[in-house]
C-alpha positions as CSV (number, residue, x, y, z in Angstrom):
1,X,0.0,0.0,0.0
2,X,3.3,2.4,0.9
3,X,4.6,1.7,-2.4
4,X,1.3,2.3,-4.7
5,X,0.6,5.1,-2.4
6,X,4.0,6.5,-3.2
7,X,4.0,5.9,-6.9
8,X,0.4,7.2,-7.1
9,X,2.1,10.9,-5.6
10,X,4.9,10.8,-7.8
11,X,2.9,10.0,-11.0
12,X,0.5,13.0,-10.0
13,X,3.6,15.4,-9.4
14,X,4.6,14.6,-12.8
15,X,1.0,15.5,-14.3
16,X,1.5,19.2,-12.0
17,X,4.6,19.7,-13.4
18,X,4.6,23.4,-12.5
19,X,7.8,23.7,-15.4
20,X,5.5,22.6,-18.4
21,X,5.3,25.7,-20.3
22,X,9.4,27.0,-19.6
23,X,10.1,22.9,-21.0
24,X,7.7,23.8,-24.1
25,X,9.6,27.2,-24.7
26,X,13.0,24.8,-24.6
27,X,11.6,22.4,-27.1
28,X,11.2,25.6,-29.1
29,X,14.3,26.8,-29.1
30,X,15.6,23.4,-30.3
31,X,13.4,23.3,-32.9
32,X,14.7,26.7,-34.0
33,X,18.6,25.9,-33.5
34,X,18.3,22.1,-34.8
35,X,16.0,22.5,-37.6
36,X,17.0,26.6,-38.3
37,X,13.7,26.9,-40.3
38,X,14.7,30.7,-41.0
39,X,18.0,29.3,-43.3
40,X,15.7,27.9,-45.9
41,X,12.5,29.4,-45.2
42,X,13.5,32.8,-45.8
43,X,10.1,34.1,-44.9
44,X,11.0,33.6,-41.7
45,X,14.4,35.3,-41.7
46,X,13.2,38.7,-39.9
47,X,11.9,37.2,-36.8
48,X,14.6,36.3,-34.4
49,X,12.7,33.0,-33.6
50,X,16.0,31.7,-31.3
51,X,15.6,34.7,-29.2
52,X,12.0,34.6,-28.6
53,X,11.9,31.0,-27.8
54,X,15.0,31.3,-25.3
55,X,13.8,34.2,-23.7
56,X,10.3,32.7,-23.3
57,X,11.6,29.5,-21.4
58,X,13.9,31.8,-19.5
59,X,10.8,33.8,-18.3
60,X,9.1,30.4,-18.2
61,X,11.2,28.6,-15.8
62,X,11.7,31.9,-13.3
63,X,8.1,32.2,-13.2
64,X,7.7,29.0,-11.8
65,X,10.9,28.9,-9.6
66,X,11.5,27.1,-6.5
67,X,8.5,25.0,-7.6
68,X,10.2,22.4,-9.8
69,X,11.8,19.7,-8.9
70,X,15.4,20.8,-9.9
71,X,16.6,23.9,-8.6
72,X,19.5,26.5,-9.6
73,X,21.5,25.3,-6.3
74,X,21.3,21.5,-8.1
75,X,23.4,22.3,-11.3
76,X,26.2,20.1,-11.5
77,X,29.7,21.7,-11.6
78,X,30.5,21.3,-15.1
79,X,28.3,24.0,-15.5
80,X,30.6,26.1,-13.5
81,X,33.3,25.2,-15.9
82,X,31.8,26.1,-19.3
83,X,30.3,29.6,-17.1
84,X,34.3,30.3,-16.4
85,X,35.4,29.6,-20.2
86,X,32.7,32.1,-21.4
87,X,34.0,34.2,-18.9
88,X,37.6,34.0,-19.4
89,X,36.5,34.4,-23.5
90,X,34.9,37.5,-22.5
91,X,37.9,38.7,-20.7
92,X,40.0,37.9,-24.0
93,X,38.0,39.7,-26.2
94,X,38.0,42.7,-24.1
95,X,41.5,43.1,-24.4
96,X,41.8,41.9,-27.5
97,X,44.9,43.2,-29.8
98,X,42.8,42.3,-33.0
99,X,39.6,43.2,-33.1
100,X,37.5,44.0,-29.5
101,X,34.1,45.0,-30.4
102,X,33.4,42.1,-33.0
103,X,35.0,39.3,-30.4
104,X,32.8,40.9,-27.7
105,X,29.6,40.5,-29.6
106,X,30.2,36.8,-30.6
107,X,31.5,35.8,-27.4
108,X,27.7,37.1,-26.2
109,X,26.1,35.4,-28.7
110,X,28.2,32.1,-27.5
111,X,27.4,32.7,-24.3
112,X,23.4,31.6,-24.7
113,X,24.9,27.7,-24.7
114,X,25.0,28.3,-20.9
115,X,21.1,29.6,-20.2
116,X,20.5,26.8,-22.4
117,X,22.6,24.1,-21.1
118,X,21.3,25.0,-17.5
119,X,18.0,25.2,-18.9
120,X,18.4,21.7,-20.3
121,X,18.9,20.4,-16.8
122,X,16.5,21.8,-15.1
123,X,14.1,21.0,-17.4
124,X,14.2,17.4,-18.5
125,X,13.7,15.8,-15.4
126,X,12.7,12.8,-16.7
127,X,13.2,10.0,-19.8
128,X,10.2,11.1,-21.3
129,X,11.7,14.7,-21.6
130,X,14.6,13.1,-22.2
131,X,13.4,11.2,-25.4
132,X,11.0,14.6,-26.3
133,X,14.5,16.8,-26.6
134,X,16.8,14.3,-28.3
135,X,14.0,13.4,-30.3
136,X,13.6,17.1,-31.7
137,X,17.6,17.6,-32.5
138,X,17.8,13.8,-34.8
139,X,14.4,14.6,-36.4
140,X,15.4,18.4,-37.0
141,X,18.9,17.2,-38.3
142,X,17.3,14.2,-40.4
143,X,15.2,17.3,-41.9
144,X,18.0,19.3,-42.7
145,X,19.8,16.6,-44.4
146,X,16.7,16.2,-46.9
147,X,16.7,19.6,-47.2
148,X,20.3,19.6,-48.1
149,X,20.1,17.2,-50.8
150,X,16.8,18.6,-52.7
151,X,18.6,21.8,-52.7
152,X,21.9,20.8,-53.1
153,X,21.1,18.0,-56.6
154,X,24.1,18.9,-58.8
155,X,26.6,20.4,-57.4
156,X,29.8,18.8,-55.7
157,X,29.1,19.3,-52.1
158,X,26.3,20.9,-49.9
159,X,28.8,24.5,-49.6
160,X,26.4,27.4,-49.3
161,X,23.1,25.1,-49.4
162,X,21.6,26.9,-46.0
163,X,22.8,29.3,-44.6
164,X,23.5,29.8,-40.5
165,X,25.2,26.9,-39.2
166,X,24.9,24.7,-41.8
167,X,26.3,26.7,-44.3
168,X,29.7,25.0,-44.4
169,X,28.9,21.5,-45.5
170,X,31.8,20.3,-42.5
171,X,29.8,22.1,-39.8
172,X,26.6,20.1,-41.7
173,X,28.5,17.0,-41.8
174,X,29.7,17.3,-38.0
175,X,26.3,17.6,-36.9
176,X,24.9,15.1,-38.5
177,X,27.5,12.8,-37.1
178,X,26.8,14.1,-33.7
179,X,22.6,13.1,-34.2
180,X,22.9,9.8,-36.1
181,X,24.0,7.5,-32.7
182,X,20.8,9.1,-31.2
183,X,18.7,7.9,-34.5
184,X,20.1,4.6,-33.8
185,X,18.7,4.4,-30.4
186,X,15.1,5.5,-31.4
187,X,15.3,2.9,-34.1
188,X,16.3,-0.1,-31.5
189,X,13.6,1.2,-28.7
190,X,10.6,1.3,-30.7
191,X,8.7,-2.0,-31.3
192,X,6.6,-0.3,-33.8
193,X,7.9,-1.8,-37.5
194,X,6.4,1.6,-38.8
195,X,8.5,3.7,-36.7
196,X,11.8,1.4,-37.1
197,X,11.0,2.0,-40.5
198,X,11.0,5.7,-40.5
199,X,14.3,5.5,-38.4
200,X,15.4,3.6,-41.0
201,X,14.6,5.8,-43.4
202,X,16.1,9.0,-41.9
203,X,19.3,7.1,-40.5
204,X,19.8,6.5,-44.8
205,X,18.8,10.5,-45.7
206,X,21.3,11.8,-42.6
207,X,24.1,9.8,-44.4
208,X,23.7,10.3,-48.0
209,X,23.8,14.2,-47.1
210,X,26.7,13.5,-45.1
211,X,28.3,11.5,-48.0
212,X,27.4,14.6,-50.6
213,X,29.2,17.0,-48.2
214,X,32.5,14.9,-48.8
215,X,33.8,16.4,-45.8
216,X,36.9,14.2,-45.2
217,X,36.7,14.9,-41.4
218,X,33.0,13.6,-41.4
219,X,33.9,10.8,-42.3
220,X,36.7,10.3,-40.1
221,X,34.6,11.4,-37.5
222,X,31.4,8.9,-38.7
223,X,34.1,5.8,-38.7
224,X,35.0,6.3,-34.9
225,X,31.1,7.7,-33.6
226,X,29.9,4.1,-35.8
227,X,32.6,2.1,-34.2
228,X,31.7,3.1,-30.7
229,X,27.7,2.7,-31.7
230,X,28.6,-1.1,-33.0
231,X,30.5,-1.7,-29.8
232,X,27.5,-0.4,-27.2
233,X,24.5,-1.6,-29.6
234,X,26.0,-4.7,-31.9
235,X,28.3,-6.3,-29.8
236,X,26.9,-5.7,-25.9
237,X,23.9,-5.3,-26.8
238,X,24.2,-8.8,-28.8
239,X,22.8,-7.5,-32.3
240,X,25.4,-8.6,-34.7
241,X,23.1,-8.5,-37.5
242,X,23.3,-4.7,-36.6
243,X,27.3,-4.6,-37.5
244,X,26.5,-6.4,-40.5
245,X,23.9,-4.0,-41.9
246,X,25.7,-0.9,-41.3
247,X,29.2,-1.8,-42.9
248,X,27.1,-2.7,-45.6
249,X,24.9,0.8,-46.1
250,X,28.1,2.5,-45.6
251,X,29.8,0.6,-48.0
252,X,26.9,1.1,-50.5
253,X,26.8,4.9,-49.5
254,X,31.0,5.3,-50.1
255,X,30.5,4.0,-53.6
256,X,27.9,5.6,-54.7
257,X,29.1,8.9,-53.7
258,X,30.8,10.2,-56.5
259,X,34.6,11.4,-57.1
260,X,34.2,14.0,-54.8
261,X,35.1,12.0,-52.1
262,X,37.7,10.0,-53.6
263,X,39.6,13.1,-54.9
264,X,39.2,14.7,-51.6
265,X,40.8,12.0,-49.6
266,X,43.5,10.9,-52.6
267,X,44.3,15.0,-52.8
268,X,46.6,14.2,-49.2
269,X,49.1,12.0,-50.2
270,X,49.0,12.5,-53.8
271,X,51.7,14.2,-55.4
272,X,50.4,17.9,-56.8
273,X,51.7,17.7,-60.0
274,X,49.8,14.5,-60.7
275,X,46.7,16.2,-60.0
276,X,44.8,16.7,-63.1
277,X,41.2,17.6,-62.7
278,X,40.1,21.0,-61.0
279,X,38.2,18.7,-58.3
280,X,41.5,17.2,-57.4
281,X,43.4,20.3,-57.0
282,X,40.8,22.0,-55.2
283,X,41.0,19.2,-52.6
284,X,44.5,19.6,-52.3
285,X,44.7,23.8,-52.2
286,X,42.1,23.0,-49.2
287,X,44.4,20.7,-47.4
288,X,47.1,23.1,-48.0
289,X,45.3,25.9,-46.9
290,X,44.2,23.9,-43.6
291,X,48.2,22.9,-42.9
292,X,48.8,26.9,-43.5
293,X,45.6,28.1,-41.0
294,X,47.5,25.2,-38.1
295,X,50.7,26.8,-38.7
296,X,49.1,30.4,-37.9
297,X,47.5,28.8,-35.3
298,X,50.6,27.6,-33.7
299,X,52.1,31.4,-34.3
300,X,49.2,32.9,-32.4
301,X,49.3,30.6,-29.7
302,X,52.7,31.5,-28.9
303,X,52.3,35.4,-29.1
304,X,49.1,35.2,-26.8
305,X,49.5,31.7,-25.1
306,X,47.7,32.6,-21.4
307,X,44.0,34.5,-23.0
308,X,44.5,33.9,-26.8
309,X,42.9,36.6,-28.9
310,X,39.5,36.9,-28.8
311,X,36.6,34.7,-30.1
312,X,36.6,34.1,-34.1
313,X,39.6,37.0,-34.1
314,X,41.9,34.7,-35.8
315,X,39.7,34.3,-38.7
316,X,41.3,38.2,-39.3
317,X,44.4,36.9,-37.5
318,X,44.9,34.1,-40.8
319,X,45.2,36.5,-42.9
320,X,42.7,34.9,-45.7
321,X,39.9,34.5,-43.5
322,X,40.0,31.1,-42.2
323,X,39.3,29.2,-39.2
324,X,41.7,26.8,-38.2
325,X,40.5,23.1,-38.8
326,X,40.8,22.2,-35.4
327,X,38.6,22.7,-32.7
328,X,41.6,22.1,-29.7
329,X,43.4,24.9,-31.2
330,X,40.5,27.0,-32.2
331,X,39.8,27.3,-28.4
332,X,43.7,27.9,-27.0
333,X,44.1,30.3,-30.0
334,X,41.0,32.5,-29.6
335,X,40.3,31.8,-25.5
336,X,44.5,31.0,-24.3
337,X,45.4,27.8,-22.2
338,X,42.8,28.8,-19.6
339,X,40.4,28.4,-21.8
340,X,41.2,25.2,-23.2
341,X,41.8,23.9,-19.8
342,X,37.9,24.4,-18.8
343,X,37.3,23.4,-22.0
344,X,38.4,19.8,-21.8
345,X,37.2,19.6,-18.2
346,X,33.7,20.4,-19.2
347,X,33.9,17.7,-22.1
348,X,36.0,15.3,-19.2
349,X,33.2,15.0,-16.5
350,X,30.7,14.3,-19.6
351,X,32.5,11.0,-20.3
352,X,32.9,10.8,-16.3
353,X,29.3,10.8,-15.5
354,X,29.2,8.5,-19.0
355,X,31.4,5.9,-17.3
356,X,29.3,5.8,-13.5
357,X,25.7,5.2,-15.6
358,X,27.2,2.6,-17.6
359,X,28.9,0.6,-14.7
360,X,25.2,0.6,-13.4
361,X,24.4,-2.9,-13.2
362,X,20.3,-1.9,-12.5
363,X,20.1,0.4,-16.1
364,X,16.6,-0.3,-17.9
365,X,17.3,-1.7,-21.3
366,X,16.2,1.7,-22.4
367,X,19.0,3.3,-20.5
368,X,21.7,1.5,-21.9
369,X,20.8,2.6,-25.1
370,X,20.6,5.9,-23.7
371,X,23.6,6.1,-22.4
372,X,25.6,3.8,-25.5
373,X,24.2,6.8,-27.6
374,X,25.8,9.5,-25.6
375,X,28.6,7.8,-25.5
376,X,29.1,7.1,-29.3
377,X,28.1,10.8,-29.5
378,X,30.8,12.5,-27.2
379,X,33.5,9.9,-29.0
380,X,32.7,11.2,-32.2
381,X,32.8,14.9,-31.0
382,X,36.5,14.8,-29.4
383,X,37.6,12.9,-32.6
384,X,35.9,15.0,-34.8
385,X,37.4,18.0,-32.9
386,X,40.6,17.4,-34.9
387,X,39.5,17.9,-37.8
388,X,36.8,20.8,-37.8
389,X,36.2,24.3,-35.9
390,X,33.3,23.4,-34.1
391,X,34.2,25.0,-30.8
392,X,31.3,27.2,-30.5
393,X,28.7,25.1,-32.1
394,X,26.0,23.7,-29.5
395,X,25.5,20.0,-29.8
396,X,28.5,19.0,-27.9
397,X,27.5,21.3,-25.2
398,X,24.1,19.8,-25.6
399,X,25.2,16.0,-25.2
400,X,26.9,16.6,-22.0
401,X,23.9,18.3,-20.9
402,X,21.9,15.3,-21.4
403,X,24.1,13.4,-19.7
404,X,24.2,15.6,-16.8
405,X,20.4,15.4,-16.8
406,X,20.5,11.6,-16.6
407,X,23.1,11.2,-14.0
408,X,20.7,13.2,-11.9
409,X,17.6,11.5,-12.9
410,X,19.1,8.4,-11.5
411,X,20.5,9.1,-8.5
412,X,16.5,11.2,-8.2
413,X,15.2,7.8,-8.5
414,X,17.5,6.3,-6.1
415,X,16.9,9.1,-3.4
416,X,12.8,8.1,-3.9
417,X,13.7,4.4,-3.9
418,X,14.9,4.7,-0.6
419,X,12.2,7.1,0.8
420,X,10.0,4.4,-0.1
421,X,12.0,1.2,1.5
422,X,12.0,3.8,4.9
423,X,8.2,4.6,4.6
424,X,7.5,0.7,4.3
425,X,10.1,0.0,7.1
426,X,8.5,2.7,9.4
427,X,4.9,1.4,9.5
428,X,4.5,-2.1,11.7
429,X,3.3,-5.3,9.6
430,X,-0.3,-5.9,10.8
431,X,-1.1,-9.8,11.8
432,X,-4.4,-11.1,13.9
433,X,-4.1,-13.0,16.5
434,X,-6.4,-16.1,16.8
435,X,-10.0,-16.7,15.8
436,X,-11.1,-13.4,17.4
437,X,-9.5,-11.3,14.6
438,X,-7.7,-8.8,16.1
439,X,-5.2,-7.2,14.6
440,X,-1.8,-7.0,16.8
441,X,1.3,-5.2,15.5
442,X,4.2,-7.2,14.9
């Protein structure tokens, strides 16, 4: 009676979630940075859309303060981490030798990762909020990747497609990277063979656009976030008809894709004077301009090796307008050591709280996918970091945020597990004693 009693009062705080509307506002703003509706529906392009949504869950949430069930004094300490790298990039561009007043007003716009990772954990408080969120960045990426290729048919890659943070068809390829090991799960925890199909179906669109964008760090970054996904969901999670299938899309996928791959990856080690087509030297002027951008990179670091720069200064810094292809030294560049230091802290607890949910022996088979995903995700993310400029793009941040929410989800449950154990232990087991029927405590 304790226990159905108990569970009756949780069930019904859950249904008086006081936090309903500010988590509605956040699914907005997802919607509106995932699926960036205003970069190819241009109708849309004069209403800030991000800011209204993130300022309406901000409003949201303090509205209904103090009566949630997480609370500002809950947020975990990597929070405090990636609040002191926005800080210390703050600092940087204040003082920046370069160029102040532009660092300053990117660094702001960077900053809105924090309301929103904060937001994200004190706002999904459980799996089904959980599942709602994820859900709305792999369905608004799997969107954007049809997108991409309806608009993109005929030309070599996706460059220039959409506009915002898809523009550059390695940022597009990154994200789509960074969403595919969440499509995954969906597709192994539905029983429904209609959804399983549509999971199917979008896991196939996010890699042919990825395949069109023949960003050679995409697929660097696909081969290591797929490994990982094989290990948690193919070989743990016993599905080696799983391993199978994939090699074989991929497989399918690489060939189909065209030269533009080919002559992207071959462009590395192939001598330049046996470059004949325009494709091939193209590839090959890129790679060269990305060793020239490290090099610069490496210069800048040592002139300002304790702040750095300023964020995005050494785009002016290169001196041909490049970002260097390399998220590691995009942050000690721009932000200094300090910065990079947080930096890998932040990302460091994310695969900490990782590792204590997935030693769990008492993880719902939902769970483990859950957390196999993240996993897969954040592997891909710090390998992928070598190879792209993605230090001030969200979905990492997001990832460790869901993570974070999680972690605190179960140890929630645990904490209400044991209220419940002391509630039964408290009241005395009723027996009767004899024929007369009277209860006696025992």
């Amino acid at each position: 009676m304790v226990t159905q009693a108990t569970s009756m009062e949780i069930r019904d705080n859950q249904k008086r979630d006081p936090n309903k509307i500010a988590f509605l506002c956040l699914s907005a703003f997802y919607v509106v940075y995932c699926a960036r509706p205003e970069d190819w529906l241009h109708v849309l392009s004069v209403i800030p859309l991000a800011k209204i949504t993130g300022i309406a869950a901000i409003l949201a949430f303090l509205f209904s303060a103090g009566r949630g069930k997480r609370r500002f004094k809950d947020v975990p300490k990597e929070s405090y981490y990636l609040l002191a790298m926005i800080g210390v990039l703050l600092f940087a561009s204040a003082i920046s030798p370069i160029w102040r007043g532009g660092a300053i007003s990117r660094t702001l716009d960077f900053s809105k990762v924090y309301v929103v990772w904060v937001l994200t954990f004190l706002l999904v408080t459980d799996l089904s909020k959980f599942r709602r969120i994820v859900f709305i960045q792999t369905v608004s990426v799997s969107v954007i990747s049809v997108v991409s290729i309806i608009k993109g048919r005929g030309t070599d890659r996706l460059d220039g497609i959409l506009g915002g943070i898809y523009s550059n068809p390695n940022d597009l390829a990154f994200a789509i990277v960074l969403s595919l090991p969440f499509c995954l799960m969906f597709l192994l925890s539905t029983k429904s063979f209609f959804r399983k199909a549509l999971w199917i179906a979008a896991s196939l669109v996010m890699l042919r656009a990825l395949f069109m964008t023949a960003s050679r760090g995409g697929i660097i970054t696909l081969v290591v976030a797929g490994t990982a996904c094989m290990w948690h969901f193919g070989v743990k999670g016993k599905r080696l008809y799983l391993i199978a299938a994939s090699g074989l899309v991929v497989v399918v996928l690489f060939a189909s894709a065209g030269s533009t791959l080919t002559d992207r990856f071959t462009s590395i080690w192939s001598d330049p004077v046996d470059l004949d087509t325009r494709r091939e030297r193209t590839a090959r002027g890129s790679f060269e301009e990305r060793e020239y951008v490290m090099a610069r990179a490496i210069d800048g670091i040592k002139e300002y090796p304790i702040l750095g720069m300023g964020t995005r200064n050494f785009e002016v810094y290169s001196g041909i307008w490049r970002e260097v292809h390399m998220t590691y030294l995009q942050i000690m560049v721009e932000g200094g050591t300090i910065s990079l230091l947080l930096y890998l802290i932040f990302i460091g607890i994310g695969f900490r709280n990782l590792k204590w949910l997935r030693r769990r022996k008492d993880l719902s088979p939902e769970m483990k996918l859950f957390s196999g995903a993240l996993h897969s995700s954040l592997i891909g993310f710090v390998v992928g970091a070598l190879f792209s400029p993605e230090a001030y793009q969200f979905f990492p941040y997001f990832s460790v945020a869901y993570v974070a929410a999680l972690v605190a989800y179960v140890k929630e449950s645990d904490q209400e597990k044991s209220l419940i154990v002391k509630a039964e232990r408290k009241i005395p087991a009723l027996t009767y004693a004899g024929n007369g029927g009277v209860p006696v405590t025992t």
